[in-house]
C-alpha positions as CSV (number, residue, x, y, z in Angstrom):
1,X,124.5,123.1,116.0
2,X,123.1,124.3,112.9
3,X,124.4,121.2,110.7
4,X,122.0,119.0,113.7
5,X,119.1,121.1,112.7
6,X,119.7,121.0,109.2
7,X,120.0,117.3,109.4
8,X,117.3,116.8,111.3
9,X,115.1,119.1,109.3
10,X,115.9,118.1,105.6
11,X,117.3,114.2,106.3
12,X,115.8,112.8,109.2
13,X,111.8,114.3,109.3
14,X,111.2,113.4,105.7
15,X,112.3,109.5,106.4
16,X,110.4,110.0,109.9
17,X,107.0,111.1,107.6
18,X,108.1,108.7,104.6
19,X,108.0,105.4,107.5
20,X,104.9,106.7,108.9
21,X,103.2,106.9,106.0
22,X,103.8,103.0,105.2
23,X,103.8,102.3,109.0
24,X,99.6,102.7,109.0
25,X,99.2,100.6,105.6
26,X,101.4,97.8,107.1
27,X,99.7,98.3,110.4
28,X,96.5,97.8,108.5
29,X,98.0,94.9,106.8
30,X,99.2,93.3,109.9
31,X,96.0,94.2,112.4
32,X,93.8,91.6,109.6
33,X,96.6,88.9,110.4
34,X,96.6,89.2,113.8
35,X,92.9,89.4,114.3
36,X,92.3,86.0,112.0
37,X,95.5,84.5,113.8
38,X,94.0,85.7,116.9
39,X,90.2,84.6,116.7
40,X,90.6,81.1,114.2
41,X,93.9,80.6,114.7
42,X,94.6,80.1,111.5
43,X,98.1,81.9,109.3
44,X,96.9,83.2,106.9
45,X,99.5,82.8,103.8
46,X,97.2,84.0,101.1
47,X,96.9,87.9,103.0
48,X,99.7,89.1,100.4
49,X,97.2,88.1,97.4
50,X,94.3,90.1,98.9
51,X,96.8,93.0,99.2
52,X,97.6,92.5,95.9
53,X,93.5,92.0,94.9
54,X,92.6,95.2,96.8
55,X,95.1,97.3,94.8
56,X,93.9,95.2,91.2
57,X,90.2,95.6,92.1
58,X,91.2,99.4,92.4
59,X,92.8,99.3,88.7
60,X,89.7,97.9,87.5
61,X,87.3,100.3,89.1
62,X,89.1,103.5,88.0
63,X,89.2,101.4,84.2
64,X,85.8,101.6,83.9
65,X,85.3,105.6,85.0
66,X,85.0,105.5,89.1
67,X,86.9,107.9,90.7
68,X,89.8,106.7,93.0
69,X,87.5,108.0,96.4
70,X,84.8,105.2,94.6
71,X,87.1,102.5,94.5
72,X,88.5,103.3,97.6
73,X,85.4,103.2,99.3
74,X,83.9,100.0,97.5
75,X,87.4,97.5,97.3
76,X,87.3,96.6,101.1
77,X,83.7,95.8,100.8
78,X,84.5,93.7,97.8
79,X,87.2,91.9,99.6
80,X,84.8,91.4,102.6
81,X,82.6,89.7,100.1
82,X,85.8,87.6,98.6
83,X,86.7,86.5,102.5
84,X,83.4,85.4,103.8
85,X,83.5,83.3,100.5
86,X,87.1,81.8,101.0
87,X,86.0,81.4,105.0
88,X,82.6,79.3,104.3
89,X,83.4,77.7,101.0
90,X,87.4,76.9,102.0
91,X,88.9,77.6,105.6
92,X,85.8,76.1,107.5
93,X,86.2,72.8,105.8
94,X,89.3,71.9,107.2
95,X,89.5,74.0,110.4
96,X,87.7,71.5,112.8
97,X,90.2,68.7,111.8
98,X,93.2,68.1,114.2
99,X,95.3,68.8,111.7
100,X,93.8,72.2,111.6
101,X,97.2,74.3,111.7
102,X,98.6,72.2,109.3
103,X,95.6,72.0,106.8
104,X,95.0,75.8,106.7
105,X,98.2,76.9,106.2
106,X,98.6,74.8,103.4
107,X,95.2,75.3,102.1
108,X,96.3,79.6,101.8
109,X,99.3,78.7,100.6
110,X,97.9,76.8,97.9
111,X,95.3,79.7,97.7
112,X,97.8,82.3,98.0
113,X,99.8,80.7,94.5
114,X,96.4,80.4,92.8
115,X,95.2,83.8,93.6
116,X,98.9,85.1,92.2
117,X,98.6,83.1,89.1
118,X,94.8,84.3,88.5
119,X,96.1,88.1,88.9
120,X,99.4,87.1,86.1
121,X,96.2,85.8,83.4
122,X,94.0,88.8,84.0
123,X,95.7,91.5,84.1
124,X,99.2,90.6,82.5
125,X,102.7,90.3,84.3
126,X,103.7,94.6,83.7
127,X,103.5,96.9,86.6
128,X,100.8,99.0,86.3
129,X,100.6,102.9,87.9
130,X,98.2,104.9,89.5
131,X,98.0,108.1,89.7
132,X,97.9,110.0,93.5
133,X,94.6,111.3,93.6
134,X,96.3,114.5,95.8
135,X,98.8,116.2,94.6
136,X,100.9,118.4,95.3
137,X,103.0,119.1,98.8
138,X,102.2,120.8,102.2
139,X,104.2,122.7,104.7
140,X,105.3,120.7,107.5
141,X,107.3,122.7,109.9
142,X,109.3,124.4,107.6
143,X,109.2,120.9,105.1
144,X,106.9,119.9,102.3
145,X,105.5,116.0,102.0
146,X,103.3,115.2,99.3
147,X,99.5,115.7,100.1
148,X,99.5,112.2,99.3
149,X,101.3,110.5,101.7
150,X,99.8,113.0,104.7
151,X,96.4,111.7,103.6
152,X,97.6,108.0,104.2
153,X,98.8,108.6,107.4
154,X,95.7,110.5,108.4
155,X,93.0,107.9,106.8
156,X,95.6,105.0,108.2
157,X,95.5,105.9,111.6
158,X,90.9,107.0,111.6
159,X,90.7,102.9,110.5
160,X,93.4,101.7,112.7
161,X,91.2,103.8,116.4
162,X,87.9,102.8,114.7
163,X,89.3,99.0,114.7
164,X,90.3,99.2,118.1
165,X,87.4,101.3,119.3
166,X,85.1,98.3,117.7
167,X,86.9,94.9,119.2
168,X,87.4,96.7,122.6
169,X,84.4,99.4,123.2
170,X,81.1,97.6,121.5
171,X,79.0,94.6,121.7
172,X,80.1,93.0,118.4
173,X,83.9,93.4,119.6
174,X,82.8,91.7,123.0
175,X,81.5,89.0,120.9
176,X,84.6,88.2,118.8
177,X,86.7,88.4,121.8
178,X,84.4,86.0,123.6
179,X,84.8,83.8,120.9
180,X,88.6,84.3,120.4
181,X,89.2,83.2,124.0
182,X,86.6,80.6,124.3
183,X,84.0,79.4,121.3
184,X,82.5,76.8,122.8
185,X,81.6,78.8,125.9
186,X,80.4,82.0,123.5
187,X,78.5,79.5,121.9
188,X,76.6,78.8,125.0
189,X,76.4,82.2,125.5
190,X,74.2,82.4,122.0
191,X,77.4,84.0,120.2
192,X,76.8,82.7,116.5
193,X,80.4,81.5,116.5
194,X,80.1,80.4,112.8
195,X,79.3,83.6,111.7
196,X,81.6,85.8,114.1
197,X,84.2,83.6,112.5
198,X,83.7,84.1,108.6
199,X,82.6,87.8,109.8
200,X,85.9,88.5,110.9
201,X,87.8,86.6,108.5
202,X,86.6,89.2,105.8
203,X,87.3,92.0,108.0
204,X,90.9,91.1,107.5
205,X,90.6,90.8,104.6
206,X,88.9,93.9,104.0
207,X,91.8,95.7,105.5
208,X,94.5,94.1,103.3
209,X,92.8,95.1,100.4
210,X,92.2,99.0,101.9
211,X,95.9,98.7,102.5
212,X,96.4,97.8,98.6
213,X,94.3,100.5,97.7
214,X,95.9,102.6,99.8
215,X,99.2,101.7,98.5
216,X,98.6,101.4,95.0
217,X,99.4,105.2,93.8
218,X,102.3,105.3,95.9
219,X,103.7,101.6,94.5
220,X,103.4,99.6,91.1
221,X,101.0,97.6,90.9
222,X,101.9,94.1,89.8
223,X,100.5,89.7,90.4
224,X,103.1,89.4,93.4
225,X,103.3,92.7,95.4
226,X,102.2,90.9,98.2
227,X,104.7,88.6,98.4
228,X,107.4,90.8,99.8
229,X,105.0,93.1,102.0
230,X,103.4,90.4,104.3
231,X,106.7,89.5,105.0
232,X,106.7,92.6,107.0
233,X,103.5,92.0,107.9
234,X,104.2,88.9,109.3
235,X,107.0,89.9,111.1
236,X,105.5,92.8,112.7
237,X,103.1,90.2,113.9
238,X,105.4,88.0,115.6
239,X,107.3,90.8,117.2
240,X,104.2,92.0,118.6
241,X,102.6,89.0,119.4
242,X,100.3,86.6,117.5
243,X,96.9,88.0,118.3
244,X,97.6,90.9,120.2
245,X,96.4,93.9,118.0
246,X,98.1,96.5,120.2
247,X,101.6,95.1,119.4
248,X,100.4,94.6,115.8
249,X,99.9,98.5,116.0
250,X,103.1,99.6,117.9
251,X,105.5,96.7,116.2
252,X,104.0,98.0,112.7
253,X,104.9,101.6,113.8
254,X,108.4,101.2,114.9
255,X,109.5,98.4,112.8
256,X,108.7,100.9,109.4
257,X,110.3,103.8,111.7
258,X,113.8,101.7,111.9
259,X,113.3,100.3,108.4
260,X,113.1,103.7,107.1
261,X,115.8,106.0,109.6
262,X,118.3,102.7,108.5
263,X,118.4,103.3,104.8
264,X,120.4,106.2,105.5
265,X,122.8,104.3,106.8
266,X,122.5,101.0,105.1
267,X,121.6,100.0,101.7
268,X,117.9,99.4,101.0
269,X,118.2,95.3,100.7
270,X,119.7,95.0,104.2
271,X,116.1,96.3,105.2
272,X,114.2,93.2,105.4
273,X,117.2,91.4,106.7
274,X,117.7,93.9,109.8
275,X,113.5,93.3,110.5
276,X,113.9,89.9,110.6
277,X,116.9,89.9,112.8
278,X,115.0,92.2,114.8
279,X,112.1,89.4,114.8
280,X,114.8,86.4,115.7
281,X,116.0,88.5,118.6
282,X,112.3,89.1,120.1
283,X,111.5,85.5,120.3
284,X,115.0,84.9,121.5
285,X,113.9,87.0,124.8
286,X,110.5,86.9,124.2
287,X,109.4,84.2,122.3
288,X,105.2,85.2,122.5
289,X,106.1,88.5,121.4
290,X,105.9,91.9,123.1
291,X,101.9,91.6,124.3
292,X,99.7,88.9,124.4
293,X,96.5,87.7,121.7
294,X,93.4,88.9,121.2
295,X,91.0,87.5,123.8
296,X,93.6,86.9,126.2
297,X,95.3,90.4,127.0
């Protein structure tokens, strides 16, 4: 009995804390693909490269003498700025064609390898650190996490109820969903579709670069960071279903949790393998994903 508490005390809560703690940024990076999925219906393959922007456009900030609370206050506004840009000058081009699906994905894909290289010329191939602007450890029943990491989790999880307090318990969130589910009715309605559109296209990505920022003292920094993480984030979409931002929220949560409690069992590459297996079984028996899409459920 006293070997259980020890293991669950000193083995399992830190990996429970440790998955939590990435859980919220990957929720945060999966709720701004599900909402653009879910409203334009567009997959958005450059998301990784505004993770990776958000955590750059943090370096740079704190280069020139802002504090880290500065940057991460002004890098998700920045990105909104960069995604309304990319929305009206790039995704609204092409996404009235009938090739829509086709053309967007390859348009961020092609985005996604420019935006990589652009990241490799400015700031140079090396990982690059930042430092956590908390330190030191607190007392968690009887266990100390870094300040750090309990901040994440607590700032993850204010962003992640605003989010859903806004789509589901105001006007503007009435208005997106109206638009998700229907445009050409919202538009009828007097719902500036074109701007609810390139609105909430820099909301997500506003919330991939917060997750960058977010992530950046914890992780290198480095041009293709991204790549590996929206993985995840992609997956946690699927599994919970394209569009639906509670089963972005609840996959994101558990799929870290089991990524996490497995690496004391496994070793650390079978990670991504085990969440995609996890994702190829979900579509197997459910293949819309646990919930429905934004709009719809």
């Amino acid at each position: 009995m006293g070997e259980m508490l020890e293991w669950l005390q000193f083995v399992l809560a830190p990996q429970v804390i440790n998955g939590a703690s990435i859980g919220v940024a990957v929720v945060l990076m999966a709720l701004g693909l599900t909402i653009i999925f879910g409203l334009l219906d567009v997959i958005n393959m450059a998301h990784g490269e505004f993770y990776a922007i958000g955590a750059y456009a943090a370096v740079a900030l704190l280069g020139v003498g802002l504090p880290f609370w500065w940057a991460l206050g002004l890098t998700p506004l920045l990105m909104a700025v960069v995604g309304y840009a990319t929305e009206r000058a790039l995704i609204q081009r092409v996404f009235h064609s009938k090739e829509r699906h086709t053309l967007t994905l390859l348009l961020t894909f092609g985005l996604a390898i420019i935006l990589e290289d652009a990241l490799k010329i400015v700031f140079g191939a090396n990982p690059l650190r930042l430092e956590p602007p908390i330190s030191g450890a607190s007392e968690v029943f009887g266990l100390f996490f870094p300040n750090y990491r309990l901040f994440v989790m607590a700032m993850g999880s204010v962003v992640i109820a605003t989010v859903w307090l806004v789509v589901f318990r105001t006007r503007l969130g009435a208005m997106v969903r109206a638009a998700a589910y229907d445009r050409h009715m919202a538009a009828s309605l007097g719902v500036p579709v074109a701007v609810v559109y390139a609105g909430t296209f820099a909301f997500g990505v506003a919330l991939a670069g917060l997750a960058g920022v977010l992530l950046a003292p914890i992780y290198s920094v480095f041009p293709t960071m991204g790549r590996d993480f929206v993985l995840i984030a992609f997956s946690v979409v699927i599994i919970g279903g394209m569009g639906s931002i509670k089963g972005a929220v609840i996959a994101g949560l558990v799929l870290t949790q089991i990524q996490s409690i497995s690496s004391l069992y496994i070793s650390p590459v079978w990670s991504d393998p085990l969440l995609f297996a996890i994702m190829v079984l979900v579509l197997m028996w459910r293949p819309q994903g646990l919930f429905g899409r934004l709009g719809h459920a």
